[in-house]
C-alpha positions in Angstrom: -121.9 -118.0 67.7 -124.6 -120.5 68.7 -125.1 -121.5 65.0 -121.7 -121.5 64.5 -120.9 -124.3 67.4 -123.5 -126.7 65.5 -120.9 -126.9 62.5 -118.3 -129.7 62.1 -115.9 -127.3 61.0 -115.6 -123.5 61.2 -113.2 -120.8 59.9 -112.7 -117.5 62.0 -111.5 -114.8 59.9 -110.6 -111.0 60.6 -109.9 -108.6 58.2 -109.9 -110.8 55.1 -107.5 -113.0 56.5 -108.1 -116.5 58.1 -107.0 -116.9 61.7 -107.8 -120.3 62.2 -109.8 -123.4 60.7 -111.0 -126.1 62.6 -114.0 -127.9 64.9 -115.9 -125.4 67.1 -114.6 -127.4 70.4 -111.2 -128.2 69.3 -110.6 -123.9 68.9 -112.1 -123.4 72.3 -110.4 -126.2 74.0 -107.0 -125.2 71.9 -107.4 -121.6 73.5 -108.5 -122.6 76.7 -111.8 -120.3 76.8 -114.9 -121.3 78.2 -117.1 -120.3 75.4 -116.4 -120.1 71.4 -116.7 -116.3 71.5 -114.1 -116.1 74.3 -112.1 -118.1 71.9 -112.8 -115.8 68.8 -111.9 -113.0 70.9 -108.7 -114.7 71.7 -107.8 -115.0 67.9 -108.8 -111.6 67.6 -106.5 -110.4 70.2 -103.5 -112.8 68.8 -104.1 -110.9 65.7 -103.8 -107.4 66.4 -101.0 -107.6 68.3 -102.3 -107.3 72.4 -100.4 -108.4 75.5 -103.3 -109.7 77.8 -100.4 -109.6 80.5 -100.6 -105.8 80.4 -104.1 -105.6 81.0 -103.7 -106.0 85.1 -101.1 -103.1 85.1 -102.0 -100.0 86.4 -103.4 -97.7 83.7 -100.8 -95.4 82.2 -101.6 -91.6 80.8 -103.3 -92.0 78.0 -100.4 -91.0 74.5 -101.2 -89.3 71.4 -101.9 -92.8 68.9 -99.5 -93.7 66.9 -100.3 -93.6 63.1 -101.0 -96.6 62.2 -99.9 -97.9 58.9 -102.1 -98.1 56.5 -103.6 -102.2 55.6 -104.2 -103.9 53.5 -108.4 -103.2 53.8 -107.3 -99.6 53.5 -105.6 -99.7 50.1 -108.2 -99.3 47.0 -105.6 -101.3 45.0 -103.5 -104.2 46.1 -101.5 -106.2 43.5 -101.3 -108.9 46.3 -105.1 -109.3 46.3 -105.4 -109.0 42.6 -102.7 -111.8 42.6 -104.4 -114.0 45.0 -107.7 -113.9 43.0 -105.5 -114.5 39.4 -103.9 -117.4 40.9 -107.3 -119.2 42.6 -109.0 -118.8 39.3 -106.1 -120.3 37.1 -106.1 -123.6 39.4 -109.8 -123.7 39.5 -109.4 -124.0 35.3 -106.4 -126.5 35.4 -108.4 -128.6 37.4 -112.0 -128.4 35.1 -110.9 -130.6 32.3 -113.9 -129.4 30.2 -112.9 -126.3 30.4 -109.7 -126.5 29.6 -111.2 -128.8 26.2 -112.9 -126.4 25.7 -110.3 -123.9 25.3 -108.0 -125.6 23.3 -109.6 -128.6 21.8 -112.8 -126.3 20.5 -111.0 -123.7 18.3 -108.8 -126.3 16.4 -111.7 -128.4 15.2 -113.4 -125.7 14.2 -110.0 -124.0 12.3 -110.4 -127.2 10.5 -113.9 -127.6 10.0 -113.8 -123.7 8.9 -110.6 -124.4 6.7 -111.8 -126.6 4.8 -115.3 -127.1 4.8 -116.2 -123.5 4.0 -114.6 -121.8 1.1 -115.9 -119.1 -1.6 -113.8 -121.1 -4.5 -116.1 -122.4 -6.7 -114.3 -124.9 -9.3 -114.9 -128.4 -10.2 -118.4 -127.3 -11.1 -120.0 -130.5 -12.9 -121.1 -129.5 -16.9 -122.5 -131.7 -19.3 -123.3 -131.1 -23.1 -126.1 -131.4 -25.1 -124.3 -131.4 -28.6 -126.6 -131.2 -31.1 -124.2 -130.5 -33.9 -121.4 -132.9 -33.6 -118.9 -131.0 -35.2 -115.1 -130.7 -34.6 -116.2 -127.1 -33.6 -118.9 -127.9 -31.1 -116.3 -130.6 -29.9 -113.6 -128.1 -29.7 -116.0 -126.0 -27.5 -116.8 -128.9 -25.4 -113.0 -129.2 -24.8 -112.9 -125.4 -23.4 -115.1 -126.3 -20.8 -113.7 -129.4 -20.1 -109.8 -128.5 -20.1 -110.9 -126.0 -17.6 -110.0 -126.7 -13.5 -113.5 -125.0 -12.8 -115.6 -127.8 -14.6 -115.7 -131.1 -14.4 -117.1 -133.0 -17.4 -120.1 -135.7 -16.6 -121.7 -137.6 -19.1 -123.5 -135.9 -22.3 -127.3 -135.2 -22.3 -129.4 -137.1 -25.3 -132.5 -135.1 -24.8 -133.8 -131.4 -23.9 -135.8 -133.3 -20.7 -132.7 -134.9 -19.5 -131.4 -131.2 -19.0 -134.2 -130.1 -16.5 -134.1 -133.2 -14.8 -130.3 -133.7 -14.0 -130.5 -129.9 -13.1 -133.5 -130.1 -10.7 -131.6 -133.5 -8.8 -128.6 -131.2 -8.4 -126.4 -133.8 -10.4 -125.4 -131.1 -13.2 -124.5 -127.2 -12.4 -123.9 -126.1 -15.9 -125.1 -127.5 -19.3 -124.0 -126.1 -22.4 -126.5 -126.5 -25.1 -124.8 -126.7 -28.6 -127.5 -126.0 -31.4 -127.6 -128.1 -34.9 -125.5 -125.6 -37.4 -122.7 -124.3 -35.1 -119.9 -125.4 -37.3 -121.5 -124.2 -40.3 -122.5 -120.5 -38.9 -118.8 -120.2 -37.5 -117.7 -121.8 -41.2 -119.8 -118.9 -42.9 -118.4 -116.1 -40.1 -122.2 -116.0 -39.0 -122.6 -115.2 -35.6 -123.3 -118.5 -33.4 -125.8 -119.4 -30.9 -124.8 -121.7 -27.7 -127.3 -121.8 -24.7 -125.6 -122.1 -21.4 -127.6 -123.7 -18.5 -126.5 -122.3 -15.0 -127.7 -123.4 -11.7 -129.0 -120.1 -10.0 -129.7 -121.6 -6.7 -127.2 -120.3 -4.8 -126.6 -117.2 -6.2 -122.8 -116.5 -5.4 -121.8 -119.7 -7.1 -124.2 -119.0 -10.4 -122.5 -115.7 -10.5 -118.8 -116.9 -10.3 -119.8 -119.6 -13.0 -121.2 -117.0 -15.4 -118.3 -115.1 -15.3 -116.1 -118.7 -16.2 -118.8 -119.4 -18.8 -117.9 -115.9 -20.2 -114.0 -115.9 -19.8 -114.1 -119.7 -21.8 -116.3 -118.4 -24.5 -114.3 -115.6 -25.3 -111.4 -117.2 -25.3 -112.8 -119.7 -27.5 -114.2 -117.1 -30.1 -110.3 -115.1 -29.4 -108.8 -118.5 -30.5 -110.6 -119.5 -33.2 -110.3 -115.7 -35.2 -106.8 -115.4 -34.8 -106.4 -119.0 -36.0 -108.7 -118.1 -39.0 -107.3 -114.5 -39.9 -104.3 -114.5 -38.2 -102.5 -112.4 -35.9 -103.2 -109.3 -37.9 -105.3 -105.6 -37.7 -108.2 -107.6 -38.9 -108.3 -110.2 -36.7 -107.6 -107.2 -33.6 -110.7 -105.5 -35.1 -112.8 -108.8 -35.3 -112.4 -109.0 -31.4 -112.6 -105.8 -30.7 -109.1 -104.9 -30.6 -109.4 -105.5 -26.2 -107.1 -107.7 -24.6 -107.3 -108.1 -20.6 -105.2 -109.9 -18.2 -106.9 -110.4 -14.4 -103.7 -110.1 -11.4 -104.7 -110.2 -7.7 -102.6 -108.4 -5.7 -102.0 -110.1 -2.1 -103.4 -113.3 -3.4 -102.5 -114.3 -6.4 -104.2 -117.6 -6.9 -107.1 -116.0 -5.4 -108.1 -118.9 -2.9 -110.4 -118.6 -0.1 -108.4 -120.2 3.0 -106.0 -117.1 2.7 -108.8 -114.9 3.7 -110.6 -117.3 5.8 -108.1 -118.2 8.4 -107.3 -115.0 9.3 -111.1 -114.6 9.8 -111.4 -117.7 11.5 -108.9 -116.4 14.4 -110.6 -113.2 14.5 -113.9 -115.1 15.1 -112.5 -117.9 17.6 -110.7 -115.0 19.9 -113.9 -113.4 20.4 -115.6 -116.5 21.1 -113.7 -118.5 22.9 -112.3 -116.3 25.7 -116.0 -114.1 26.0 -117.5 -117.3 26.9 -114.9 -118.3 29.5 -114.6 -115.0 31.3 -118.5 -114.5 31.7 -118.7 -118.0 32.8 -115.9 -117.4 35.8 -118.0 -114.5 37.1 -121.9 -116.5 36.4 -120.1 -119.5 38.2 -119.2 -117.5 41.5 -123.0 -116.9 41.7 -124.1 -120.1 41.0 -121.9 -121.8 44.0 -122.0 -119.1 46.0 -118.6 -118.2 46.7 -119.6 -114.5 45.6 -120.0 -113.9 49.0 -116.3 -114.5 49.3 -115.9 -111.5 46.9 -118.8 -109.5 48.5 -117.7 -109.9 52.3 -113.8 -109.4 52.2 -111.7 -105.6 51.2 -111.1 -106.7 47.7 -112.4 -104.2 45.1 -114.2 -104.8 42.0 -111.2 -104.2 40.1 -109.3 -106.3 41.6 -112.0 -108.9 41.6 -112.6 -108.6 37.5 -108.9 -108.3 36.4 -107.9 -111.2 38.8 -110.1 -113.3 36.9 -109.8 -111.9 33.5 -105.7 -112.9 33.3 -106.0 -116.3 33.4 -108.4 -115.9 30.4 -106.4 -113.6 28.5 -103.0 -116.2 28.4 -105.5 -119.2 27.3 -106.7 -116.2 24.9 -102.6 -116.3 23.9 -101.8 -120.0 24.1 -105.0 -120.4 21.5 -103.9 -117.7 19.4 -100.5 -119.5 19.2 -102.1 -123.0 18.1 -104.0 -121.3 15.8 -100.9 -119.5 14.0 -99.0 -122.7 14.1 -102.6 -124.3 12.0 -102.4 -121.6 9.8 -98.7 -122.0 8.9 -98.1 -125.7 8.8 -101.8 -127.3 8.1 -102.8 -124.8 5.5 -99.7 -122.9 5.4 -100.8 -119.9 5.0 -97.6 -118.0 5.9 -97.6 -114.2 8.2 -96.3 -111.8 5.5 -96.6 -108.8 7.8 -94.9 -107.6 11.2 -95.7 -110.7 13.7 -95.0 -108.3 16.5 -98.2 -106.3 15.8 -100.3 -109.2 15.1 -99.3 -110.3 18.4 -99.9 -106.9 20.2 -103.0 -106.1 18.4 -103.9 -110.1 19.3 -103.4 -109.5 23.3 -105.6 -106.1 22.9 -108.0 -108.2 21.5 -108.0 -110.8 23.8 -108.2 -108.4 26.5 -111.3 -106.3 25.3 -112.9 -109.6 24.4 -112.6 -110.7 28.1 -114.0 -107.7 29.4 -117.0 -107.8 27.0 -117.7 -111.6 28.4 -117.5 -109.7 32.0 -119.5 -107.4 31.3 -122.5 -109.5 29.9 -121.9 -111.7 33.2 -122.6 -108.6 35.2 -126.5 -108.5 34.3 -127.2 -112.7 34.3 -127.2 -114.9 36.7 -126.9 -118.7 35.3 -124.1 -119.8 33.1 -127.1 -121.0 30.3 -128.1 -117.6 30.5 -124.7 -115.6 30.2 -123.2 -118.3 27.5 -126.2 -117.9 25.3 -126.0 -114.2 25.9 -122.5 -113.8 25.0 -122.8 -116.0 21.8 -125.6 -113.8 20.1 -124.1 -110.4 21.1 -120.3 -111.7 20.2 -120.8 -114.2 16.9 -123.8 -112.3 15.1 -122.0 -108.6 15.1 -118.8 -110.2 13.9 -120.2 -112.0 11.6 -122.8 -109.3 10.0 -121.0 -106.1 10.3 -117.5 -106.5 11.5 -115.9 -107.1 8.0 -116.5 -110.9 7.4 -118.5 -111.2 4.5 -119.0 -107.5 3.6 -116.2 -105.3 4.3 -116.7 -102.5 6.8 -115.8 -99.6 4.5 -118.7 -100.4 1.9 -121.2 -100.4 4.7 -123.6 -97.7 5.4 -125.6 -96.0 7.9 -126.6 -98.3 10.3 -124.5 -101.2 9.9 -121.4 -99.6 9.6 -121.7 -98.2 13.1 -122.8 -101.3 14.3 -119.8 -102.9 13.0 -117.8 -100.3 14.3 -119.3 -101.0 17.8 -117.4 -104.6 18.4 -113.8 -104.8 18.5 -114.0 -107.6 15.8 -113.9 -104.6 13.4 -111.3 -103.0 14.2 -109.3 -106.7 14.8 -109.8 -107.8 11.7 -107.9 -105.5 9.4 -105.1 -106.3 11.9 -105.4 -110.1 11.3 -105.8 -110.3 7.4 -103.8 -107.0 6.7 -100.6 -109.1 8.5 -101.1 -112.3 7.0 -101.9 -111.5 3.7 -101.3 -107.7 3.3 -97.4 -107.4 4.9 -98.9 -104.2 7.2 -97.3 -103.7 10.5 -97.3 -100.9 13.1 -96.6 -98.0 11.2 -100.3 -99.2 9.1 -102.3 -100.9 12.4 -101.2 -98.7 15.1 -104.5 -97.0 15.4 -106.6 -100.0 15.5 -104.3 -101.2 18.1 -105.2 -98.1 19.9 -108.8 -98.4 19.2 -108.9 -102.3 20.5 -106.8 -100.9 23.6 -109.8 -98.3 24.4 -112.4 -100.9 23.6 -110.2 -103.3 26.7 -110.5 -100.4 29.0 -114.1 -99.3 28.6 -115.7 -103.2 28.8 -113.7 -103.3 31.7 -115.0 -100.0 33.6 -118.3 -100.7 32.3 -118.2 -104.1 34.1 -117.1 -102.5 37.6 -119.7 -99.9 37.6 -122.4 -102.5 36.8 -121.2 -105.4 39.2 -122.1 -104.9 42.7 -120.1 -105.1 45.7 -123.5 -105.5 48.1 -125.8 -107.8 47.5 -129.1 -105.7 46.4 
């Protein structure tokens, strides 16, 4: 109490709850005591209920006590104290505008920096000739490549040095290399030679354009046989008798944003609400106001889901801006049961939240848990949760690493109802799985966070 009469302003608290707030003087003058613990006691009294009148009666026969009802210090679970720390955190983020940016403002630029500055179509890949035999044939060739959506014609190359040194500048990706004799080898039914020049830099894109390359060629060599021999068993036999027709199921004019908005929500709801929910715990240790957590009856559970609800309806809100992106800015439409995106979305959310809890449980600045959360979160889900390789062709190791993150098991979920047309009857077990992941980051958290300061 001597300390405590040095502050300007004190609060005296019993049992969790605040009795009074005020100037050390003011609560003893406002009691009438002659010292602030006479005061305190005072409160104290006020609180639990005694008559100070009845303390000059005579002393009666001591009765059996009464069973006292049990408080709320007594309960291990109170929704009312669970409430009380769900509503403190949701005004502390309405009123940190950065947050709240973050949140909201974050996942839509990178929705559009994802949507449409990364895709896996490659077209418009810049060709140029080097015609040697300026024929109508070599021309006609010429005209395959550039009729084509995948290229994009530049201007023709005079000279076999001009080819390696518009390739090494990065101007040209393919160059097609048209001998002197074409015309007359196809005239003569000789077999032709063309040499194709194909950027192998980046070897995803040198592979797609070999496989365009190939396509255009034979369709080339399939046009110009039945042109010459005619629709007939020779003509059949002269190409092999094969005909094949490529159809993608689910998407047909197999382009990238309808696989990579569904995997850009996957990747946003891991990130987004992880980094929030470790940071609301990291903060309370930063400032302090742990000791509010560590010196009152609230329990650990209480403490950890009060604070993770907030998280998980800006988890919602974001999913919902994102959905509304995906249908009317690249309108990529949900073909499946929205109600089980949704579900499978909150059960997400949720296990996300308690994975950014749980890191915040073993760091102690926000730097620290942020940068913690970021590498365990983004680098699983990118690497082994079905982004770039799909989880069922991974092996050994990997696979159960990818199966270790909810991300996994969220995925399917995401693409599988906006591209696929799957709903609960398909998705009900990751849904289940996501719901166990929830449960155990959460328990995992409350074992590791403690109550005492060590």
């Amino acid at each position: 109490m001597n300390e405590a009469e040095r502050c300007d302003r004190i609060s005296l608290m019993h049992r969790g709850r605040v009795l009074k707030v005020g100037a050390p003087k003011e609560l003893v003058k406002e009691r009438g005591s002659a010292s602030l613990e006479d005061a305190f006691i005072s409160y104290l009294e006020e609180a639990a209920g005694i008559d100070k009148t009845k303390k000059t009666e005579a002393p009666q026969p001591a009765a059996p006590p009464a069973k006292a009802a049990p408080s709320r210090a007594s309960r291990r679970f109170d929704p009312g104290r669970l409430w009380a720390y769900a509503r403190r955190e949701t005004m502390e983020l309405l009123r940190d505008p950065i947050r709240l940016s973050f949140a909201f403002v974050g996942p839509i630029i990178l929705m559009l920096a994802f949507g449409y500055g990364i895709t896996f179509d490659v077209e418009n890949l810049k060709f140029a000739a080097f015609d040697q035999d300026e024929t109508p044939e070599s021309h006609r060739l010429i005209e395959n490549f550039s009729g084509s959506r995948y290229f994009s014609e530049q201007r023709p190359i005079s000279s076999p040095a001009e080819i390696e040194q518009r390739m090494k500048s990065g101007e040209l990706a393919v160059v097609v290399e048209i001998p002197a004799g074409f015309g007359r080898d196809l005239a003569r039914l000789h077999p032709p030679e063309v040499g194709v020049w194909i950027d192998g830099a980046m070897p995803f894109r040198g592979e797609t354009a070999k496989g365009y390359v190939t396509g255009l060629g034979l369709k080339y060599a399939k046009d110009l046989a039945v042109e010459r021999l005619g629709p007939n068993i020779a003509s059949n036999v002269y190409l092999g008798g094969l005909n094949l027709e490529n159809r993608f199921r689910y998407n047909q004019g197999f382009k990238s944003v309808f696989a990579m908005v569904p995997t850009v929500i996957v990747m946003m709801l891991i990130l987004i609400p992880a980094i929030m929910a470790t940071i609301a715990v990291v903060l309370e240790k930063e400032t302090g106001s742990i000791a509010n957590f560590r010196s009152t009856p609230i329990s650990k559970f209480e403490f950890l889901a009060g604070k993770q609800f907030p998280y998980v309806a800006v988890g919602m809100l974001t999913f919902t801006l994102l959905v509304l992106m995906a249908l009317f800015v690249f309108h990529v439409p949900v073909k499946g049961s929205f109600a089980a995106l949704a579900l499978g979305t909150l059960l997400y959310v949720f296990s996300t939240c308690g994975f950014g809890q749980l890191v915040s449980t073993f760091t102690q600045t926000q730097v620290a848990a942020v940068f913690a959360t970021t590498v365990l979160s983004v680098i699983p889900t990118v690497n082994f949760s079905g982004l770039l390789v799909p989880v069922s062709s991974l092996t050994g190791q990997g696979r159960l690493i990818g199966l270790m993150f909810p991300a996994a098991w969220f995925q399917p979920i995401s693409v599988g109802t906006f591209t696929k047309g799957l709903g609960f009857s398909d998705l009900w077990f990751n849904a289940l799985v996501l719901a166990a992941f929830a449960l155990v980051y959460l328990l995992a958290a409350q074992t590791v966070l403690q109550k005492q300061e060590a």
